[in-house]
N, C-alpha and C positions, 0 to 999 in steps of 0.2 A: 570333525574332531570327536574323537572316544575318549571318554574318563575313567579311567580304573581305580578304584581303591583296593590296592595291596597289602599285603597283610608286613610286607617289608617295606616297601618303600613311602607306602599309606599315597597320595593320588597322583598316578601317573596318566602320561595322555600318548595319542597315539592320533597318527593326521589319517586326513579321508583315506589316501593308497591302504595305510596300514589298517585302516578299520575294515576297511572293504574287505581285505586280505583273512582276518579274525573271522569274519560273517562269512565265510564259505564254506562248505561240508567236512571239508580238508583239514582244515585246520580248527572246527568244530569237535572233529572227531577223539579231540587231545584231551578233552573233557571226560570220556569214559576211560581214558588210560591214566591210569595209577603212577606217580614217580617213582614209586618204591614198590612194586610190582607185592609182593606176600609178606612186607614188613610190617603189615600193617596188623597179622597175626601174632604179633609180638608187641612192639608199638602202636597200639588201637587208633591212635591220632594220624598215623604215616597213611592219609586218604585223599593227598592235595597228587594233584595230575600235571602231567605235560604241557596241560591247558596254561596253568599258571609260572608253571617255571619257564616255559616258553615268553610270555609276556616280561617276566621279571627280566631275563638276558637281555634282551630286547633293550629294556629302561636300562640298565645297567652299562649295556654295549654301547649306550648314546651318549650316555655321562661321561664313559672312557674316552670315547670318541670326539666330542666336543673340545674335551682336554689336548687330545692329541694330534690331530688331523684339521688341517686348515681347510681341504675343498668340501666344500657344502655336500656336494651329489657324493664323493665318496663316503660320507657320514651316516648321511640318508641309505648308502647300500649297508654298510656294516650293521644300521640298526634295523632293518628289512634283515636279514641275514639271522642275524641274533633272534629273531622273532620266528624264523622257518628253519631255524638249526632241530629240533627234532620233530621236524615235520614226517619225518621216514620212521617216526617207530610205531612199532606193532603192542597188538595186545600187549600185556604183560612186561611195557619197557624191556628193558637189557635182556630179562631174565625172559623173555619171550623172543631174545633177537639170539640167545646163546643155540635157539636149534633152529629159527626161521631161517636164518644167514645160509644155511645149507641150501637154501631150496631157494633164496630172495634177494640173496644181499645182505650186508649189514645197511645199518640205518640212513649213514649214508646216502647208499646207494638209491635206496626205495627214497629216500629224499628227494635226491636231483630226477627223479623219475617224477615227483608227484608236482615238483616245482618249473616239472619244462611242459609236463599237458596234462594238465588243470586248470580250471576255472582260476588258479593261482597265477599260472603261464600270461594268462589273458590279461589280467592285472598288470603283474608286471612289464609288460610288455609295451603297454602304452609310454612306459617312461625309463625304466632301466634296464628291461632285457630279461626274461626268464634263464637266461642263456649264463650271463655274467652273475646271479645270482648263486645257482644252483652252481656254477663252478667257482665259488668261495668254501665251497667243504675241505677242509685240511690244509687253507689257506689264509683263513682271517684270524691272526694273531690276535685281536683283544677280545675276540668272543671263545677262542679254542686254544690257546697258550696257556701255560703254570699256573698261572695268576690270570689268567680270562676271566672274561665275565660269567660264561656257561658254570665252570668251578664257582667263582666266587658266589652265584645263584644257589646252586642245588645244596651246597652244603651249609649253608645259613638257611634254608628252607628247609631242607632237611631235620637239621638239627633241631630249631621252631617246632617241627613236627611231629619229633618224635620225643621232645620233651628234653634232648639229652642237652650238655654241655659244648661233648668234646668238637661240633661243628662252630663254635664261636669262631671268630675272626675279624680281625680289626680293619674292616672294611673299609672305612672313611680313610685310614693311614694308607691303605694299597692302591687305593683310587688316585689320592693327593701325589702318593709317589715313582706311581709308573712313569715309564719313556718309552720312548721311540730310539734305539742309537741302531745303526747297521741297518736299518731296516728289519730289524724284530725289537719286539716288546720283551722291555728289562724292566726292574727297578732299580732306582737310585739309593745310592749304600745307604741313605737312614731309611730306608723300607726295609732293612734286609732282615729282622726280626717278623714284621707283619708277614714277608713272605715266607719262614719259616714257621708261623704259625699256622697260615694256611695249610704247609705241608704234611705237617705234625696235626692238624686237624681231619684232613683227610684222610690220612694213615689210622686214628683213632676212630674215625668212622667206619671204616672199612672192616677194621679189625673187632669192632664191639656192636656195631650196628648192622650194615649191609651184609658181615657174615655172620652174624650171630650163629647161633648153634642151630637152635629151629628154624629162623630164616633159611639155613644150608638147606637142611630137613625138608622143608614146605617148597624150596627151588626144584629138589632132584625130585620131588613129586610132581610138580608142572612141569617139568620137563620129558618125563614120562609121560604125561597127559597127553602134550601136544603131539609129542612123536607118535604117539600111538594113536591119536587122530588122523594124521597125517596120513600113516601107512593103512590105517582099515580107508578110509577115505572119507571119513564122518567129516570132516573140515577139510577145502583147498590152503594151501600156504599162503594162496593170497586173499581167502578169506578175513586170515587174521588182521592183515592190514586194515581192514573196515569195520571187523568188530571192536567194540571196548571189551576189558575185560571182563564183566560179568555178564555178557552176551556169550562171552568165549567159556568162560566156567558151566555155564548153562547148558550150553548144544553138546561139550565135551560129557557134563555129567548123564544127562538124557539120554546118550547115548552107551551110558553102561561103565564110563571110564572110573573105576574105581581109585584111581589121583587124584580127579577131580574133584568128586567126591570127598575123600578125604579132607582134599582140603578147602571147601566148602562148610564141612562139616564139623573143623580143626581137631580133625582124627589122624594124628600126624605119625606118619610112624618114628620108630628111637632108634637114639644112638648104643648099639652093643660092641663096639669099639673105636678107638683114635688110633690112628698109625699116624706116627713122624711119618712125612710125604719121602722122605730118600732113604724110607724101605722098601719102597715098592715102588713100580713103575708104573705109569698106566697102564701096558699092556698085560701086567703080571696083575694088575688090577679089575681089569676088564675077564682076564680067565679065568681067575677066582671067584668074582662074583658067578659066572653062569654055574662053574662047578657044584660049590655051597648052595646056590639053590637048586640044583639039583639032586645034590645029595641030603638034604634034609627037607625038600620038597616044600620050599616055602619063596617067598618075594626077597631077596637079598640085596638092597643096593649098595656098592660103593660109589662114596662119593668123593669124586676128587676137587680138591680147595681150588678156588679161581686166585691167578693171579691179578694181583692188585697194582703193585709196583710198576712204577713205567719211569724210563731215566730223565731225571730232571734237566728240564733244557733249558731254563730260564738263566739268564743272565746277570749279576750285578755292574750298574753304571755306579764307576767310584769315581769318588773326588778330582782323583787328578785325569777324571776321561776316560780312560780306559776300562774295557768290559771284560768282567773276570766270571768264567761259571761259580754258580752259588754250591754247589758241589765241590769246591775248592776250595769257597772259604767259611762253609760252614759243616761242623764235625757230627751237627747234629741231623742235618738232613742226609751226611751219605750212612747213617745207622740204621736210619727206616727199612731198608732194603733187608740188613742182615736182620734185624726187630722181625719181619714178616717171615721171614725165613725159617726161622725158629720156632713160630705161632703154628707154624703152616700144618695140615692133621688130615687124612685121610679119614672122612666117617663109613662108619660099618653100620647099614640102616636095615630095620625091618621093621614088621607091624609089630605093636605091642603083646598081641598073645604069641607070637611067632618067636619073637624076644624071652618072654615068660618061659618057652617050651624048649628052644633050642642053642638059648642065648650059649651057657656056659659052653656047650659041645662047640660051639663055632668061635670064639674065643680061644679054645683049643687048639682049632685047627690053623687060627690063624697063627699059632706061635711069634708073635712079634712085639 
């Protein structure tokens, strides 16, 4: 038996498989990676890792699970599952998978890779199967559904961590009120507020938090970093897998990378303009940038806004049985979409004296 004190749920436990699973290098290695990859240049507090959001899904996916699911050994995979769901990320979370994915896979993938031969495999092996494991990614509805428990983890952690509000979520009500109807995970019509709140929570994260302005800033700088690791060959792709982050900022900056640097050093470069994103295309974006820095001989990123939005799949079970999408009967979650829409901004980056020297001329040029 392992006892955890949580900083959410305060003492959760975890049996011998699953401790043994924690004590491995693998899943170890979630301790040097950051949840919120460079929010934490912004939010000073955003410095809790994979390590622990892992663990909380986990306790979370078994609470859902207890509720929902009558065979014991199905329970016991969901909450194994919920515990190796981001067993596949690299350095810098997301924001390290936005250019490793080219060369690795998404998370994913390097997942079912890390949980079919590894010291993890071995483990699971003896009693549920590495196999049957690693193939629950994009199919375990209460750890990776609307209202999963993965969601319902990182943005209550989240939010805790970074001081804000807008990740609150009424937890206890979403728990009490999921189902099971069709074989996917709904909630039942008095949840259907709690699950709007979640939606409308995550949306207000997204929009105020994960893209903040300088979090945008401090992203398209590591992701310069990496890529340009990459290609001199200062770093393999599958290096990043095994370092934590400040192992990763460290070999990058040693090696000259001046992103990393930067942001190491929170020498971030500024924003010299917002483009509404349906003035521009990417690709009209992408020839722009090389141009502008070529023609004023300086560092010019554009950055284009990550989409956020993904369509709500979730279900409501009403009263009288039948399953209605929450997208049909609520007016406030199909508005999110257009809300993001709207926010959406193309940034125009360079380094602060570059900004000082050539800001207004390039503003100019970009007429928009």
């Amino acid at each position: 038996m392992v006892i955890v004190k949580d900083e959410l749920y305060g003492t959760i436990e975890f049996n011998e498989i699953e401790g043994r699973i924690i004590d491995t290098k693998e899943f170890q290695r979630l301790r040097g990676i950051k949840q919120m990859s460079v929010t934490n240049l912004v939010y000073p507090g955003a410095n809790h890792t994979r390590f622990e959001h892992s663990l909380g899904t986990s306790h979370l996916s078994s609470i859902i699970a207890e509720k929902l699911i009558g065979d014991k050994e199905e329970r016991e995979r969901i909450k194994l599952f919920g515990l190796l769901h981001d067993i596949g990320h690299t350095a810098f979370s997301h924001e390290g998978e936005d250019v490793l994915k080219n060369y690795l896979g998404d998370h994913e993938a390097v997942g079912r890779k890390i949980i079919e031969k590894s010291e993890i495999a071995d483990i699971l092996n003896e009693n549920y199967g590495a196999n049957k494991i690693a193939g629950m990614f994009g199919k375990e509805m209460i750890v990776e559904a609307d209202i999963g428990a993965d969601r319902m983890d990182y943005l209550k952690r989240d939010a805790l961590n970074t001081g804000v509000a807008y990740g609150v979520i009424d937890m206890d009500r979403l728990v009490h009120t999921v189902s099971i109807a069709d074989k996917e995970l709904c909630v039942r019509e008095g949840g259907m507020e709690a699950a709007e709140s979640l939606l409308v929570a995550r949306f207000m994260m997204f929009s105020t938090v994960y893209l903040h302005k300088t979090v945008r800033i401090a992203t398209a700088m590591l992701h310069r970093a990496i890529e340009g690791s990459i290609e001199d060959k200062t770093i393999s792709p599958e290096e990043f897998i095994w370092m934590g982050d400040e192992v990763a900022y460290w070999r990058m900056a040693k090696e000259g990378s001046k992103y990393a640097k930067g942001i190491l050093e929170r020498r971030l470069y500024k924003e010299m303009a917002a483009i509404p994103e349906d003035k521009i295309s990417r690709e009209e974006a992408k020839k722009l940038e090389k141009e502008l820095s070529g023609k004023f001989d300086c560092d010019i990123i554009f950055d284009y806004p990550t989409q956020f939005s993904k369509t709500v799949e979730l279900k409501v079970l009403k009263k009288d049985g039948k399953l209605a999408p929450l997208v049909e009967l609520s007016d406030l979650v199909n508005s999110l979409a257009e809300a993001e829409k709207k926010r959406r901004r193309i940034l125009v980056l360079a380094r602060e004296e570059d900004k000082r020297k050539h800001g207004e001329n390039i503003i100019k040029e970009l007429d928009y």
